[in-house]
C-alpha positions as CSV (number, residue, x, y, z in Angstrom):
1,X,95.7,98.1,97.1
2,X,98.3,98.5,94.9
3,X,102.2,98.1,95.4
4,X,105.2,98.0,93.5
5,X,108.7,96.7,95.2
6,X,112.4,97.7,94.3
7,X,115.6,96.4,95.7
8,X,117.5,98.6,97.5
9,X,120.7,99.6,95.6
10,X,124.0,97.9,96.7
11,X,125.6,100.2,99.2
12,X,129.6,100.8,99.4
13,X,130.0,99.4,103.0
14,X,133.3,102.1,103.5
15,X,131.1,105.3,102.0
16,X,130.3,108.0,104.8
17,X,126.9,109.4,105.1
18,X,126.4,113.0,104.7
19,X,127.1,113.8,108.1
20,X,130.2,111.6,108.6
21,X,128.7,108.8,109.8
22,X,129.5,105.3,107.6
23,X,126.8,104.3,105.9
24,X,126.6,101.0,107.4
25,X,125.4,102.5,110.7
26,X,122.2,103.1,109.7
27,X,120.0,100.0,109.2
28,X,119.5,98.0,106.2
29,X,117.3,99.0,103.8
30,X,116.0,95.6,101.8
31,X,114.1,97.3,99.2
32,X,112.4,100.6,98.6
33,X,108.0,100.0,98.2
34,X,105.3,102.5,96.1
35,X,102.2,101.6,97.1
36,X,98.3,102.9,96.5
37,X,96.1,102.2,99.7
38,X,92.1,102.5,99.2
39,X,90.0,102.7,102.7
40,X,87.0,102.8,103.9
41,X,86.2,105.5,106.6
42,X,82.9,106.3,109.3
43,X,81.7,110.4,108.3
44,X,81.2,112.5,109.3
45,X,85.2,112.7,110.9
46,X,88.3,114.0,110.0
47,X,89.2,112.5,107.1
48,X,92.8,114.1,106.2
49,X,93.6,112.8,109.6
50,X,92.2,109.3,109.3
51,X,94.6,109.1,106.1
52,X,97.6,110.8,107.1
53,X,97.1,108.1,110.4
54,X,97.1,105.2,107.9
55,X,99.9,106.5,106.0
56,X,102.3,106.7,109.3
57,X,101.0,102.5,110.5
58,X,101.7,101.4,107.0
59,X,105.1,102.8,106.7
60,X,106.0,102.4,110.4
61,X,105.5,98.6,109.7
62,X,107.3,98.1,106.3
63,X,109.9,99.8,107.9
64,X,110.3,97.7,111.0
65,X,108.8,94.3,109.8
66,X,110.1,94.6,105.9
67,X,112.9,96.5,106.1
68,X,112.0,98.4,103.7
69,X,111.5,102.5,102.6
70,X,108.4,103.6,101.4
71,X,109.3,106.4,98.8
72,X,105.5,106.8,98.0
73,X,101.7,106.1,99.4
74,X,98.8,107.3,98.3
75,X,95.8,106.8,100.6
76,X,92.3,107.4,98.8
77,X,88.9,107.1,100.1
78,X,86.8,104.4,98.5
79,X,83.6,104.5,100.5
80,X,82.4,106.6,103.7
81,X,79.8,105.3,106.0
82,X,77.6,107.5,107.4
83,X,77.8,106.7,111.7
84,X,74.1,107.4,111.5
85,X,73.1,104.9,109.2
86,X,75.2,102.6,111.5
87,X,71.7,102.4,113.6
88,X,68.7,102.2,112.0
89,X,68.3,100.2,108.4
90,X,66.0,102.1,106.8
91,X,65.8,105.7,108.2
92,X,66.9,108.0,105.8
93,X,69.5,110.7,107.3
94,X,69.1,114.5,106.1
């Protein structure tokens, strides 16, 4: 994994949000987070769903637990395991 961290910008406390709405309504944002996730995954599955999955937990919880936006993740596939080879040691799957 990967990550790079930014602070958040100061934030005019008496500027309105686009929609009229002052910007200090919305929660604080402590920093803004880049960040390069590798996994490892069971196949045969859905794969773009297993990622896309991972990518919604890890910003949910830098949001909520970090306070912080995540302006970019990239989730790659290091390794599948095969749920076949998961039972047997030495049979070879076709």
């Amino acid at each position: 994994m990967t990550t790079s961290v930014r602070r958040a910008p100061e934030r005019n406390e008496n500027a309105a949000g686009r929609d009229g709405d002052p910007a200090n309504s919305r929660p604080a944002v402590l920093g803004e987070v880049r960040m390069h996730i590798a996994v490892e995954l069971g196949y045969p599955s859905d794969i773009g769903a297993q990622c896309a999955a991972v990518r919604r937990e890890v910003i949910e919880r830098l949001r909520t637990w970090a306070g912080m936006d995540v302006s970019e993740l990239a989730v790659s596939v290091e390794r599948l395991h095969s749920v076949h080879s998961r039972h047997t040691d030495r049979e070879r799957v076709r």
